[in-house]
BAFI-3210 file (N, C-alpha, C; in Angstrom, 3 decimals, decimal comma, padded with zeros to 6 digits):
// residues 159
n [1|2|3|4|5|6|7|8|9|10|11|12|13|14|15|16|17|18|19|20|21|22|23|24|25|26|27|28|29|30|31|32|33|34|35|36|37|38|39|40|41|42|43|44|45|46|47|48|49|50|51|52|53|54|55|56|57|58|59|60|61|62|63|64|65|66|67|68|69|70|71|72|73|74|75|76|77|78|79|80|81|82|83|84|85|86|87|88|89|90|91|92|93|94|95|96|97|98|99|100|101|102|103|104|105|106|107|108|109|110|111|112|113|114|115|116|117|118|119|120|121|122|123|124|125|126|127|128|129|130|131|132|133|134|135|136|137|138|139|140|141|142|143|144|145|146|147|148|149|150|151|152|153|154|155|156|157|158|159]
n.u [012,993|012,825|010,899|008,982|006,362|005,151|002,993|001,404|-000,917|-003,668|-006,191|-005,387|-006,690|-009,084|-008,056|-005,371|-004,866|-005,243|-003,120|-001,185|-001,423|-001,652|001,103|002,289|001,655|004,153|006,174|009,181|009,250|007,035|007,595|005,780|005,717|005,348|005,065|005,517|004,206|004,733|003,590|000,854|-002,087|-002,758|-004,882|-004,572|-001,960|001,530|001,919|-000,683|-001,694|000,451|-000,675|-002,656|-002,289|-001,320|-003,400|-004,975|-003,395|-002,854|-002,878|-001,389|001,465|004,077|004,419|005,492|005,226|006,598|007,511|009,021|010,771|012,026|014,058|013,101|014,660|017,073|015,670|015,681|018,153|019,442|017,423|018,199|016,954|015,461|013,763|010,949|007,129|004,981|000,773|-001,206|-003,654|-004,829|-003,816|-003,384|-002,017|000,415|001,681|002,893|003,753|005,513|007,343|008,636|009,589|011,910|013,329|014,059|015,607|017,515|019,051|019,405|020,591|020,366|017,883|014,684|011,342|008,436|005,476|002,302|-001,084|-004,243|-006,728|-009,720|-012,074|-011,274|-010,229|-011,069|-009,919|-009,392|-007,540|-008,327|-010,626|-012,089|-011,734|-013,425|-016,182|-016,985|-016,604|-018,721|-021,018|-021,416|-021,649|-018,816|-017,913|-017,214|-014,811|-012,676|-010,568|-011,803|-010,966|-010,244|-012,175|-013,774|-012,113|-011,885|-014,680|-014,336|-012,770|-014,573|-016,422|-018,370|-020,649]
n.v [005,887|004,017|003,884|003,116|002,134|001,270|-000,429|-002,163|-003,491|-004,635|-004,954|-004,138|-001,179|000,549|003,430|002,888|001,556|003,692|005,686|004,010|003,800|006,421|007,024|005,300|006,240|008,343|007,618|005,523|002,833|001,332|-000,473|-002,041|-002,753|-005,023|-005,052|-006,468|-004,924|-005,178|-004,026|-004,572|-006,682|-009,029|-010,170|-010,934|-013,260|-012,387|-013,664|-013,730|-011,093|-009,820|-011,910|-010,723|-007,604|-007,922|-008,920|-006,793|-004,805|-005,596|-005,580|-003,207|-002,658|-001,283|-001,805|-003,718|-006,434|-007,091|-008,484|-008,285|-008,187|-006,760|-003,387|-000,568|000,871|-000,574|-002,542|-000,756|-000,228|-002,692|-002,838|-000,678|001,732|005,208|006,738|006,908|006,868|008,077|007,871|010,661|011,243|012,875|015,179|013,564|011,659|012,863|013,692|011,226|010,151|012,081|011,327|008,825|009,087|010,888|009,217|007,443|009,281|009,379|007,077|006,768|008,750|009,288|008,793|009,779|010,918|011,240|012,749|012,314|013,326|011,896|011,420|012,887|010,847|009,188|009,956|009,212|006,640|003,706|000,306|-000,622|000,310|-000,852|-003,169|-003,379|-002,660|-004,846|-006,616|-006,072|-006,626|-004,328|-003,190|-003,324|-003,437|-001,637|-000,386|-001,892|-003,133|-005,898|-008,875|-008,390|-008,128|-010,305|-012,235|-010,936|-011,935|-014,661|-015,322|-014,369|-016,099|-015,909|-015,782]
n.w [-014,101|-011,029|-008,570|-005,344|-003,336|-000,824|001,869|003,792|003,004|004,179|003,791|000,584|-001,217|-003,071|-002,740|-002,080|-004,748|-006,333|-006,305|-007,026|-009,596|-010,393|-010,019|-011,594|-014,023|-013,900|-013,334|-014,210|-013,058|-010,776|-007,856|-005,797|-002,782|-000,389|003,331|007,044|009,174|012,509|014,413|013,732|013,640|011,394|008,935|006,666|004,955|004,447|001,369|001,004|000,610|-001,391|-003,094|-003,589|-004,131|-006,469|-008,252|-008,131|-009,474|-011,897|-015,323|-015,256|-016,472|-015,651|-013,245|-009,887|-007,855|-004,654|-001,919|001,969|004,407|006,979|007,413|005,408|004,033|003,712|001,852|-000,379|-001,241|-001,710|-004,274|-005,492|-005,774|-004,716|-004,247|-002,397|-002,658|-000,773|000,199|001,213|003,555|005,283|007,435|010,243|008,916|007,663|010,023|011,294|008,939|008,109|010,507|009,606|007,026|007,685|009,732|007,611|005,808|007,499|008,009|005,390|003,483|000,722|-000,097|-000,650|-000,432|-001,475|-001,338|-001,908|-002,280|-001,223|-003,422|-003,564|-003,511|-001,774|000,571|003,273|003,433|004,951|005,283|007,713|008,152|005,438|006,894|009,332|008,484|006,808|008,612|010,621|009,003|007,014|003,689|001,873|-001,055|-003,102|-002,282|-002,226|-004,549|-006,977|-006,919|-004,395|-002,673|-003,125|-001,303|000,923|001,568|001,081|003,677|005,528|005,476|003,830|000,921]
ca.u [013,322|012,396|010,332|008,794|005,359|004,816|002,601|000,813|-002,315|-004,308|-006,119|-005,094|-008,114|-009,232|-007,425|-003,802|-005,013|-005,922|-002,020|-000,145|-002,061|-001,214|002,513|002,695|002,274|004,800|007,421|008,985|008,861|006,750|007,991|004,568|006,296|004,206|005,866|005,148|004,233|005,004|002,340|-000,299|-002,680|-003,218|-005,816|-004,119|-000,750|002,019|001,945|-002,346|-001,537|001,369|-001,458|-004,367|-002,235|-000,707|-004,449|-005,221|-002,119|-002,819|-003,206|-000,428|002,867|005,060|004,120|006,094|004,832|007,106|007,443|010,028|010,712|013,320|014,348|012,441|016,224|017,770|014,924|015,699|019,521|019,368|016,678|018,332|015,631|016,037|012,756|009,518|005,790|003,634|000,063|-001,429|-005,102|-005,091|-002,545|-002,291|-000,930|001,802|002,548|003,263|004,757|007,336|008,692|009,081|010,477|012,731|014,534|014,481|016,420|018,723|019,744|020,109|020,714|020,109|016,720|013,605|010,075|007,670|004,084|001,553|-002,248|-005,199|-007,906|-011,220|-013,304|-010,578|-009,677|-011,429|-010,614|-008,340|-007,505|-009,052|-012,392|-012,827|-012,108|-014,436|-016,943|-016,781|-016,962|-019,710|-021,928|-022,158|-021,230|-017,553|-017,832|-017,171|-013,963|-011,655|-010,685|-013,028|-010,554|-010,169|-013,839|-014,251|-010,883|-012,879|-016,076|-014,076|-012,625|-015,536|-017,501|-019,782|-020,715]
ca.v [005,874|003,200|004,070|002,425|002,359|000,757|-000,416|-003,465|-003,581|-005,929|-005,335|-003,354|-000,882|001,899|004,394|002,674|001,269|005,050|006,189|003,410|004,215|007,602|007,426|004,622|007,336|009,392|007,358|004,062|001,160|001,461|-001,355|-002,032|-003,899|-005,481|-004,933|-006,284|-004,040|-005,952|-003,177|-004,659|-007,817|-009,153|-010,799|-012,298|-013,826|-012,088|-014,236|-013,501|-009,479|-010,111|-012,077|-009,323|-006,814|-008,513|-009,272|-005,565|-004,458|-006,303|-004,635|-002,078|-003,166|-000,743|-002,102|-004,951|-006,764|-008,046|-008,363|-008,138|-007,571|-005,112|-001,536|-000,109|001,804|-001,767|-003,185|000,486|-000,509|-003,843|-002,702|000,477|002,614|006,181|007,461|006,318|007,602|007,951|008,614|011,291|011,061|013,684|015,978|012,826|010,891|013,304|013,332|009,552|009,719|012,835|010,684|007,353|009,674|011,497|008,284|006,914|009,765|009,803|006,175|006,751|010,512|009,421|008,574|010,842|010,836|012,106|012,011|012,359|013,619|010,999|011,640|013,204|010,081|008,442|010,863|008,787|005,082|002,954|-001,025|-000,818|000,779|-001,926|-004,371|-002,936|-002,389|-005,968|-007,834|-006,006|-006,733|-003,345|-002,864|-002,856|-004,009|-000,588|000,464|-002,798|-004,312|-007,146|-009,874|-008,548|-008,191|-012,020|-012,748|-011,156|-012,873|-015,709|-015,107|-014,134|-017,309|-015,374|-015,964]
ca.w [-012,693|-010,272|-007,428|-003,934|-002,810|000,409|002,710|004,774|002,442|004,426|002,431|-000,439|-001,264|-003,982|-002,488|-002,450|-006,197|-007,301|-006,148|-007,570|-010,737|-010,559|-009,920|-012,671|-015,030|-013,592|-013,147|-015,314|-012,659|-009,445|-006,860|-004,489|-001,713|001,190|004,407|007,805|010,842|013,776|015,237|013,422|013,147|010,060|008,124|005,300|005,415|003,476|000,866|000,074|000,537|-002,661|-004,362|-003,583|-004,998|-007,986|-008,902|-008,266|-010,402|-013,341|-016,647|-015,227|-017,746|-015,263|-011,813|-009,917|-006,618|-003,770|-000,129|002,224|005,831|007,907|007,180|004,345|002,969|003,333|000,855|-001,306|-001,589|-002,682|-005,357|-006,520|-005,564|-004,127|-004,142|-001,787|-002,886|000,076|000,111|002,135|003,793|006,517|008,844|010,837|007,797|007,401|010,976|011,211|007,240|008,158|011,155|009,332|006,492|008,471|010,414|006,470|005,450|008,627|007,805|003,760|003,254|-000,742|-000,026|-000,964|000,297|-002,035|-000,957|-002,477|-001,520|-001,764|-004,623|-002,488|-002,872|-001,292|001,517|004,118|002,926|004,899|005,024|008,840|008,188|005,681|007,738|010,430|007,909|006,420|009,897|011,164|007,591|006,185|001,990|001,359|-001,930|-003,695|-001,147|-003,099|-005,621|-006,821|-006,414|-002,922|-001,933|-003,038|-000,782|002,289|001,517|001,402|004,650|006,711|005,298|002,693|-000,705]
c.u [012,387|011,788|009,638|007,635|005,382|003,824|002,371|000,057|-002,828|-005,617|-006,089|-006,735|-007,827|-007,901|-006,075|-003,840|-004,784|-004,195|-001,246|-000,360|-001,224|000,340|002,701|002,935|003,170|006,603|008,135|009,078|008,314|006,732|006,682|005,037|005,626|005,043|004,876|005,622|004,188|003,945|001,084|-000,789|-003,467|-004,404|-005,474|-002,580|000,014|001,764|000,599|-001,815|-000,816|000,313|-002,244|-003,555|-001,642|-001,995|-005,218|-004,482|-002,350|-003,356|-002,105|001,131|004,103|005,238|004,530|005,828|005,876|006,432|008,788|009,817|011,910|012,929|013,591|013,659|016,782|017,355|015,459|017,238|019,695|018,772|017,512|017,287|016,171|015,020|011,295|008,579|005,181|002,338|-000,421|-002,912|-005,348|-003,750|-002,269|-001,768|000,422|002,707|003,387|004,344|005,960|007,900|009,643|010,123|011,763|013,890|014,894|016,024|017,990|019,508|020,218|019,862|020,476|018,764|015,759|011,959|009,331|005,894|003,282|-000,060|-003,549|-006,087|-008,690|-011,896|-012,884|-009,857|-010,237|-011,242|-009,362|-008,649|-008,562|-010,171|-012,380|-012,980|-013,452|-015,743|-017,476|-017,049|-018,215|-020,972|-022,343|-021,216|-019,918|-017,065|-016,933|-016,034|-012,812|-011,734|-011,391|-012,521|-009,800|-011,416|-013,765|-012,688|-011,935|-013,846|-015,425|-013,700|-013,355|-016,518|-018,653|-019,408|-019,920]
c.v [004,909|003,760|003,400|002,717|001,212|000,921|-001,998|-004,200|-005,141|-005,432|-004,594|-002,738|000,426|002,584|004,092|002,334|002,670|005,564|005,277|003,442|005,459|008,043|006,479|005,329|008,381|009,053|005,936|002,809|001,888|-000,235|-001,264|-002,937|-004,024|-005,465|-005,583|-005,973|-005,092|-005,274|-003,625|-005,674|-008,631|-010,378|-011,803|-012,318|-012,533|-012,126|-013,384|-012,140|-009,837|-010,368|-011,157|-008,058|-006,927|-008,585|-007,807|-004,773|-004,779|-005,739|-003,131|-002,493|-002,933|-001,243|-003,583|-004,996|-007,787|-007,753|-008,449|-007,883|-007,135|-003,777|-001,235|000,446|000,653|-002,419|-001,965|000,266|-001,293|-003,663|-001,545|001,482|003,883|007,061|006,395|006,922|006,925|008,738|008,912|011,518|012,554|014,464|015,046|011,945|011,647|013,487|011,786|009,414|010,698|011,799|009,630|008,434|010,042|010,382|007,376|007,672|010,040|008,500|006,132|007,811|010,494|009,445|009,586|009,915|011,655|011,992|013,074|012,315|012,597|011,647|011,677|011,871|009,162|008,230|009,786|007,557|004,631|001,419|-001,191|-000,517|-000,455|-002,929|-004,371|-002,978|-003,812|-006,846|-007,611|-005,903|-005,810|-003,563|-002,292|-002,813|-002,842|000,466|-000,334|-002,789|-005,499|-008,516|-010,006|-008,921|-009,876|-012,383|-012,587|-011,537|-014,127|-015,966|-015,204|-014,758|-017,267|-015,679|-017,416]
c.w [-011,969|-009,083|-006,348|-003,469|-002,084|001,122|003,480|003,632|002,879|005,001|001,631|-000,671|-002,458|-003,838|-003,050|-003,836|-006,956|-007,181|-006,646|-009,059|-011,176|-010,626|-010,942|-013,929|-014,543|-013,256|-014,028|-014,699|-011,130|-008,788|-005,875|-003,746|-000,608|002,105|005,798|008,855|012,278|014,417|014,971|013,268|012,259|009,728|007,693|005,554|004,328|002,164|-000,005|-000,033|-000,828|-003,713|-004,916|-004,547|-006,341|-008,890|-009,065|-009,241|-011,780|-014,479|-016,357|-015,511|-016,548|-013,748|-011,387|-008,452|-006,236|-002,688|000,523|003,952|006,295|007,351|005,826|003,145|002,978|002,061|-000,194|-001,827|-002,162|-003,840|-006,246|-006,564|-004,078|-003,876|-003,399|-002,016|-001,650|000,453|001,793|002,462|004,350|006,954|009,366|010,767|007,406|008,182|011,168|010,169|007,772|009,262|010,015|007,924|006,763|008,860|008,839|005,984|006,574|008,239|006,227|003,782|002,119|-000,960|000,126|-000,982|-000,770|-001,589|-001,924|-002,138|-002,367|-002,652|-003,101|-002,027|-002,135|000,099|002,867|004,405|004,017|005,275|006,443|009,247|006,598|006,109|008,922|009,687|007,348|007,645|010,167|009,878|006,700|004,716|002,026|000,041|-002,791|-002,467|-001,575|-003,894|-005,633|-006,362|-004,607|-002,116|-001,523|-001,701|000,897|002,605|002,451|003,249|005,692|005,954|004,711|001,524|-001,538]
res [x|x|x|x|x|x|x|x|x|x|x|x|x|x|x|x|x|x|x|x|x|x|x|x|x|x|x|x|x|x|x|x|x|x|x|x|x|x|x|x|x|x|x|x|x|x|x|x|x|x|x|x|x|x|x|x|x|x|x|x|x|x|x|x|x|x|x|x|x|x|x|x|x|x|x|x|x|x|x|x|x|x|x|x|x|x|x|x|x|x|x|x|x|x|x|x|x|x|x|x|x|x|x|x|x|x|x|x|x|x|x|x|x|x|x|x|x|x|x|x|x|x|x|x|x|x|x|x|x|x|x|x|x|x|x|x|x|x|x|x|x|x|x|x|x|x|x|x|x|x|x|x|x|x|x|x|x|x|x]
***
C-alpha cells in the first residue's frame, strides 16, 4: 500500500525523518511530497526542500520524494494514494491536523488520515524553532539531518 506524508519541510528535521522512518516499515511505498503553504515564508525554494529531503531519505529503498502544489486529495488521485500519515506533536497539532483532515475527507470521502504521535525526543522539534534557533547562533546541528545543517550553514554564511 502506497501512502502520503506531507509537509513544507523548510527544513526537513529529526522529527519528520524519525516518522517517515517509522511508517516506511509499515507500509510498502511512502510518497514524502513537499507542498507549498501560501501561509508561510520560506527559506529554501521548492526545489532545495525536494533535494534536503531526498538527501535525508537516502538509504530508505521504500521512500519516494516529490513536490506539488494545490489540493493535497487532487495530488492523492493522480498518485493512487488513499491514505495520509500525519505526525502529531501536541493537542494543538491535532487541532490544526483534524480540520485539514476533515475538509480532506469532505472533498475525497476515500481518503484516510492516519496520524501518528511524535517519538518523545522529538515532541518539541519543529522546522521554525530551528530556524529561530539557527539565525540567532545557538546549536542546531543535532535537530537535522547533516546534509541539511550544512544547507543552513550554507545559507546563513557559516562554515
Amino acid at each position: 500500500m502506497k501512502v502520503l506524508y506531507t509537509g513544507s519541510f523548510d527544513p526537513i528535521t529529526l522529527g519528520h525523518l524519525d516518522i517517515i522512518k517509522r511508517i516506511s516499515k509499515k507500509f510498502d511505498t511512502v510518497v514524502v511530497t513537499v507542498f507549498n503553504n501560501k501561509e508561510k515564508k520560506y527559506w529554501f525554494s521548492i526545489e532545495e526542500r525536494c533535494e534536503m529531503v531526498r538527501g535525508a531519505v537516502e538509504g530508505l529503498k521504500n521512500v519516494e520524494v516529490d513536490y506539488t502544489e494545490g489540493l493535497v486529495v487532487d495530488y492523492c488521485e493522480r498518485n493512487g494514494i488513499s491514505i495520509i500519515v500525519r505526525g502529531l506533536r501536541a493537542v494543538s497539532d491535532y487541532e490544526y491536523e483534524l480540520a485539514i483532515s476533515s475538509i480532506n475527507k469532505h472533498l475525497k470521502q476515500e481518503l484516510e488520515t492516519f496520524f501518528l504521535v511524535a517519538s518523545p525526543q522529538y515532541s518539541f522539534l519543529s522546522s521554525s524553532m530551528v530556524k529561530d534557533v539557527a539565525e540567532h547562533g545557538g546549536h542546531f546541528e543535532d535537530l537535522v539531518p547533516e546534509n541539511v545543517a550544512q544547507n543552513i550553514n550554507r545559507l546563513l554564511g557559516r562554515k
